[in-house]
C-alpha positions, 0 to 999 in steps of 0.5 A: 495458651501454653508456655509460649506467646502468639506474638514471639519478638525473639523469634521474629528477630530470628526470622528477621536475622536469617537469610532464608526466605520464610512466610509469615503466618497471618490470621484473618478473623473475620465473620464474612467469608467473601471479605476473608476470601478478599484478603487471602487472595491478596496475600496468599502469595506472599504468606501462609494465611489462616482464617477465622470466622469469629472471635473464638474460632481465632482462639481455637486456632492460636490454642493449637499452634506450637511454639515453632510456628507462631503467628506474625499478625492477626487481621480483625474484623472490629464488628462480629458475633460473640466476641469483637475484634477488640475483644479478641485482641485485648486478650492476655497472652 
């Protein structure tokens, strides 16, 4: 995944210390689309959301993204093809 983590505390701490307002960015790993579609209408409004139809795809995803735009929170579906919820999340950074 390179030299950076998915899950940044110093850059959190940045976000967190700046007056600026800034989204978050969540990940929405789930393997049906209407459950997805749910949660990002939910959400959209006040993050920049990412989805994920399976495990996998959720990998793809976090592998692309740089250092500079990390992901604040995955949100998992626990029950999906190929790779669970915990699975994916119980991965090494």
């Amino acid at each position: 995944m390179g030299e950076c983590s998915v899950f940044d505390k110093n850059k959190l701490s940045e976000l967190q210390s700046t007056n600026e307002q800034k989204r978050h960015t969540l990940l929405v790993v789930d393997d049906e689309a209407e459950n997805r579609h749910i949660i990002r209408t939910m959400l959209q409004s006040t993050y920049h959301i990412l989805e994920a139809e399976d495990g996998h795809s959720a990998l793809e995803i976090i592998n692309s993204i740089s250092c500079e735009n990390t992901i604040s929170a995955v949100i998992s579906d626990q029950r999906m093809p190929r790779m669970t919820g915990v699975e994916l999340l119980d991965l090494p950074a």
